[in-house]
C-alpha angles and dihedrals in degrees: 000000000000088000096054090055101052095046077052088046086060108043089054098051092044094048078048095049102026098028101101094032084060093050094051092051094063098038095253122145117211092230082065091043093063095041079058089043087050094045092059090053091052093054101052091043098052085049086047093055095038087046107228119174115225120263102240085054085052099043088049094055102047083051116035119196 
C-alpha cells in the first residue's frame, strides 16, 4: 500500500512539474487539452444516463468462462 501511494505520489508531481513541458513537446495547447478532457466527460456521462453496460460485462456474461 505504501508503495502505491508513492508511485501516485510520482506521477502527480511529474504531470505538476513536467506537465506543460510535455505538452509543449507534442504541440498540444493546453485550451485544447481541456476541450479533450471535456469530451471525455461528455462521453461517459451521456453512457452513464442512457445506462449502457460496458461491453467486457456484456461480453462475460454472454460467455461465461
Amino acid at each position: 500500500m505504501v508503495t502505491a501511494a508513492i508511485s501516485v505520489f510520482l506521477v502527480i508531481a511529474a504531470s505538476a512539474l513536467l506537465g506543460l513541458k510535455i505538452l509543449e513537446f507534442f504541440g498540444i495547447s493546453l485550451a485544447s487539452f481541456q476541450v479533450g478532457g471535456g469530451m471525455l466527460l461528455l462521453i461517459s456521462s451521456m453512457n452513464m444516463l442512457n445506462g449502457r453496460i460496458a461491453l467486457r460485462v456484456m461480453s462475460l456474461e454472454r460467455h461465461p468462462r
